[in-house]
N, C-alpha and C positions, 0 to 999 in steps of 0.2 A: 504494500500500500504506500502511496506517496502524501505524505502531509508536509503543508506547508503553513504559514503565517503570516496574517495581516497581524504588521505590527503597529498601533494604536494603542497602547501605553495599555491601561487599566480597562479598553476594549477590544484588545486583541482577541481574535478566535483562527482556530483553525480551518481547512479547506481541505477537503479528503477524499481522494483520488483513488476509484480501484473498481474493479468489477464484483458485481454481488457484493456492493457494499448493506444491500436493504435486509440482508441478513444478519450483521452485527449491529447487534445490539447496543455492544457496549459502546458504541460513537453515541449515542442521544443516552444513555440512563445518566450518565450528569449532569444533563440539563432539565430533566423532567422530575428527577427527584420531588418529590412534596409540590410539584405541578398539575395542575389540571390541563391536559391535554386538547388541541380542538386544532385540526386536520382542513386545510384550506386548500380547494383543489377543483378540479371540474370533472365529469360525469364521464371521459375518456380516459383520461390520469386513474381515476379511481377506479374505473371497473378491472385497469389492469393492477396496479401495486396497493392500493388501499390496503388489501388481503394481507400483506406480504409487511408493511411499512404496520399493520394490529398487530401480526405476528412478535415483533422484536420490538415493542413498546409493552408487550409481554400483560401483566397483570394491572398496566394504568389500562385505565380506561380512559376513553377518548372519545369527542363529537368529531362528526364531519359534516363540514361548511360546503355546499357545493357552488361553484359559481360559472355564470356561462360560458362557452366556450370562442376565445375569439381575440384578436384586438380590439375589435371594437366595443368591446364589452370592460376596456380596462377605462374606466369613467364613474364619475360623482355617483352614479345610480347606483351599479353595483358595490360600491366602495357603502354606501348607505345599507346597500342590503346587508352585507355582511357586516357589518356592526350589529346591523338591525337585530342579526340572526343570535350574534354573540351577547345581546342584550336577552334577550328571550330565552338564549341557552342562561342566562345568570353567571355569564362570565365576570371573572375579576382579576385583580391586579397581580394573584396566582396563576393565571394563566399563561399557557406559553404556546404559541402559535405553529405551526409543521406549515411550510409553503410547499407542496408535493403538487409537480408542473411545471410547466414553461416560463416562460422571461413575463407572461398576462399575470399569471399566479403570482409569483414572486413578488414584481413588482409592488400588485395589488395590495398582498398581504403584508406586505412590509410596511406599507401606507397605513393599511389598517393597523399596525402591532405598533407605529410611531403614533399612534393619535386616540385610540380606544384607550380611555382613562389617563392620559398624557403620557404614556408608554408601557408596555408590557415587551417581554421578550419573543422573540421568532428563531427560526432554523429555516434552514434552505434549503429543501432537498429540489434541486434541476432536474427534468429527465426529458431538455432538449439539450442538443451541442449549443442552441445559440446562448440559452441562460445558464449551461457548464460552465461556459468559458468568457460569460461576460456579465450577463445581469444580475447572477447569483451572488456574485463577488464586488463590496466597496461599498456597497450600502447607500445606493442610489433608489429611494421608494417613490414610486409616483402613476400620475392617472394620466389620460389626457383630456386637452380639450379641444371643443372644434376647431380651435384658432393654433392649435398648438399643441406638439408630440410632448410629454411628461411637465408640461406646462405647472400641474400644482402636484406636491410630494414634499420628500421629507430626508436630509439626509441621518439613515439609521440602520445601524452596526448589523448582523445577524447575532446570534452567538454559536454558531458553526454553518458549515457548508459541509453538505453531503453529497459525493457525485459520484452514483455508481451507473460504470459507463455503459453495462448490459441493458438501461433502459433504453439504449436509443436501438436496438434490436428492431424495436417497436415502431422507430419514428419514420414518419414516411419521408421521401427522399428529397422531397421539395423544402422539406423543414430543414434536412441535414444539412443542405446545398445552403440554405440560408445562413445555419450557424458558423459555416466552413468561411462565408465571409466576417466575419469578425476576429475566425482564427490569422486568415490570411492577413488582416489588418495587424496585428501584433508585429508580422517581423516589417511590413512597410514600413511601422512609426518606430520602432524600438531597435529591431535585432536581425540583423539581415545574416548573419549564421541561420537563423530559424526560417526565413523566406526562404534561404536557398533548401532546406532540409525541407520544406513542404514542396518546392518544384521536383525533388530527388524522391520524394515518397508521394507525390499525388494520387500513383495509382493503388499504392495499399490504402490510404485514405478513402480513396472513392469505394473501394472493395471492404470500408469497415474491417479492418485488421486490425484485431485489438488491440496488440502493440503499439502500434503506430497512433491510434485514436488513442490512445492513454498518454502518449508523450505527447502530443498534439493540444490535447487537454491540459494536461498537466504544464508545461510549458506556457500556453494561454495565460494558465490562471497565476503563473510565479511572476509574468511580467505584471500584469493589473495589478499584483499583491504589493510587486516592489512601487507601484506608481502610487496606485492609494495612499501608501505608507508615507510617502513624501507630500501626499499634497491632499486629502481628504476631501475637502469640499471645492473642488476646482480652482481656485485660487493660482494656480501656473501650470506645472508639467502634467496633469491628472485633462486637460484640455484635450490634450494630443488622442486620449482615446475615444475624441470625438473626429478623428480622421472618415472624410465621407456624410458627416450624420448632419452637416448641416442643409445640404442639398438632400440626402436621403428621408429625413424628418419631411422637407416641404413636399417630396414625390409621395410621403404617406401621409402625410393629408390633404392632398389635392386630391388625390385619386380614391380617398373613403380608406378609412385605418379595418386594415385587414384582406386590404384588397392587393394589397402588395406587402408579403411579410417583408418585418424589418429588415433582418438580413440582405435582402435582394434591394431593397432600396440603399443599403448603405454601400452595398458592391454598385451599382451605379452613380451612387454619389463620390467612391473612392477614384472613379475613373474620370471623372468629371474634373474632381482635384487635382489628380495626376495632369492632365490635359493643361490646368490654369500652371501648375507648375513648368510644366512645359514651354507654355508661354510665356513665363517669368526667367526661363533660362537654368529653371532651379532642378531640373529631370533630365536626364536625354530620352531621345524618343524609343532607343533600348531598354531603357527600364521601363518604360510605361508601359511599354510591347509586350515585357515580361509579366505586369499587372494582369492586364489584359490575356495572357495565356493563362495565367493561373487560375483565376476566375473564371475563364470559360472552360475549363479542366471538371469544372461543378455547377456547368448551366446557371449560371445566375446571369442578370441580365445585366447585357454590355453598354446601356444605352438609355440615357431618360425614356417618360415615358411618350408614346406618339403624340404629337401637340401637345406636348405640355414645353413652354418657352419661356421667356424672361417675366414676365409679367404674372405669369402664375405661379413660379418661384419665387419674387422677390415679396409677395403678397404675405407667405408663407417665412420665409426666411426675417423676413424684419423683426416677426415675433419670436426666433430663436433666442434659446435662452445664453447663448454666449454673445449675444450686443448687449456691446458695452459705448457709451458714452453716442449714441446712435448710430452707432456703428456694426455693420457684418463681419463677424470675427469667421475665417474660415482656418480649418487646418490642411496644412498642403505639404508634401513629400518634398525633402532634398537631398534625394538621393534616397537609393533605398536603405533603409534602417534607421533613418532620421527623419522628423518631420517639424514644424513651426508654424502657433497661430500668429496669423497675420487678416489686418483689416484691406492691408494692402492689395485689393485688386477692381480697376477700374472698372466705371460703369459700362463701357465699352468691349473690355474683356469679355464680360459678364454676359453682355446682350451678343458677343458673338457664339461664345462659350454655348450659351442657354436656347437662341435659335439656330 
C-alpha cells in the first residue's frame, strides 16, 4: 500500500493508495470511533460498494444519504436536501460523514460536513480516476452555480483519503478518459519525468494495468499533496492546478454542467492554453504536439466546443474564481513540466484563440 501526507500542521491526514482497499478496515476505525456514521453517495456508487464499505465499518452502524446522480445535481438544492436529510436523521456534531463517489459526491459532501452545525468531520473514499487523483485530495468543497463552476464552497481538510483503485473496474471508459486528463495535467504543470512516463506507459494505462494505474495515481496524488502543503487556499503555486480549468469551467457551463464531464472540458481547455502559450513564444509547437498526442491517446476532446467562440467564453470566464483585480488570470505551460498564472494575454489573442 502507498500512503502519503498532506502536511497541514495539526490537519494533516493521510491518502491511501492500493487495491481492495474497501476491505481494510483498519484505514477508517480511527476515525469513527465513538462516531455516528452517515454514508453520502448516489444510487450507482451504492448499489455496487455500499455492501462492501457496511462490511468493514463492521458493528457501527450507519445511514445512507442518497443523492442524485450527475453534475448537474452538484447545486444549493441538493446541498439542502442533504442537510435536510441529516437533520431528520438527528444528526450531530458526533457525526462523521463517508463521501463514497465521484468528484459530485465529494465535493458535495465536503460542503455539507464544512457547514452542517459549522463543521463536522468527512473521509473520502473516490471511486472515479478523476476524484483519485484530484478532487478527493486538498480540501476544495463546493456547489455550483448557473453563473459559475464551484462558485460557492468551503475550503475543508478531509481526515483521510481512501482510494482503492479496483473501483474503477466498474467505471465506464468515458469517465476514465476524463480523469486521465487531470493525470496528464500533473506532469504539464509540475514534473515532466512523469509526462514522459505517461507517453512511455499510455498503452498499459488505457488497458487498466494495475501497476501502472496505481503509480499513475499515486504519483497524481504526491504532487497535489506536495502543492497543497505549500499553499492551501490558493494564495500562489496551488493556482497552477488550475492549468486548462479556466477555459474548461466556461465550456461547462455554457454547454449545461454535465453535459461535458469535467475532465474532457479541462483537456480542451489544456490545449487551448498550450496554443496561447505558443503564441507567447513560451511552448514550441513540439511540445504542444506532444499534448495533443497524449490526450488523444484517451479520446478526450481536442477542441472547444462547435460555436462556442469569444463571446461565450469571456461571459463565463469573467466570473472565474481566479480574477483578480478585474482581471482573467489564466495558467499557461512553459515548457513542459513548468507552468505560470499570468493575466497577460490580449484581447486579440483571445478573440483569435476563441474563434
Amino acid at each position: 500500500m502507498t500512503t502519503m501526507t498532506v502536511e497541514l500542521g495539526e490537519r494533516s491526514y493521510p491518502i491511501s493508495v492500493e487495491a481492495n482497499l474497501l476491505s481494510q478496515a483498519s484505514l477508517l476505525s480511527p476515525y469513527i470511533e465513538k462516531k455516528r456514521v452517515v454514508v453520502v453517495s448516489n444510487q450507482t456508487v451504492a448499489d455496487l460498494y455500499a455492501d462492501k464499505l457496511g462490511t468493514i465499518l463492521g458493528q457501527v452502524k450507519y445511514d445512507l444519504i442518497l443523492m442524485p446522480d450527475g453534475e448537474q445535481y452538484k447545486n444549493l438544492q441538493t446541498f439542502e436536501q442533504v442537510i435536510g436529510e441529516l437533520l431528520t436523521l438527528g444528526a450531530g456534531r458526533d457525526t462523521i460523514l463517508i463521501a463514497l463517489g465521484g468528484g459530485v459526491v465529494g465535493d458535495l459532501t465536503g460542503y455539507v460536513a464544512a457547514s452542517f452545525q459549522r463543521g463536522i468531520p468527512f473521509i473520502q473514499i473516490p471511486t472515479t480516476l478523476l476524484a483519485q487523483v484530484d478532487s478527493s485530495v486538498g480540501g476544495k468543497t463546493a456547489v455550483n452555480h448557473p453563473l459559475g463552476k464551484n462558485m460557492i464552497g468551503a475550503f475543508y481538510q478531509p481526515k483521510a483519503v481512501v482510494i482503492d483503485t479496483t473501483t474503477l473496474s466498474t467505471l465506464p471508459d468515458r469517465e476514465f478518459a476524463a480523469g486521465m486528463a487531470e493525470v496528464i495535467k500533473y506532469g504539464i504543470i509540475y514534473d515532466l519525468a512523469f509526462f514522459e512516463w505517461l507517453e512511455q506507459n499510455k498503452q498499459k494505462l488505457m488497458d487498466k494495468d494495475p501497476d501502472a494505474l496505481a503509480y499513475a495515481i499515486s504519483r497524481s496524488c504526491e504532487i497535489k499533496a506536495e502543492i497543497v502543503a505549500l499553499d492551501e487556499r490558493e494564495s500562489g503555486i496551488r493556482a497552477l492546478l488550475n492549468l486548462g480549468h479556466t477555459f474548461g469551467h466556461a465550456i461547462e457551463a455554457e454547454q449545461g454542467y454535465g453535459n461535458w464531464l469535467h475532465g474532457e472540458a479541462v483537456a480542451a481547455g489544456m490545449i487551448l492554453a498550450a496554443k496561447a502559450s505558443e503564441a507567447k513564444e513560451w511552448l514550441e509547437a513540439s511540445e504542444t504536439r506532444r499534448i495533443v498526442d497524449l490526450l488523444s491517446v484517451f479520446e478526450l476532446p481536442l477542441d472547444k466546443p462547435e460555436g462556442m467562440g469569444f463571446t461565450a467564453f469571456m461571459k463565463h470566464m469573467r466570473h472565474d474564481k481566479k480574477v483578480a483585480a478585474g482581471q482573467i488570470r489564466f495558467i499557461l505551460p512553459q515548457g513542459l513540466g513548468k507552468a505560470v498564472v499570468t493575466s497577460d494575454l490580449s484581447e486579440s489573442l483571445l478573440t483569435e484563440l476563441l474563434n
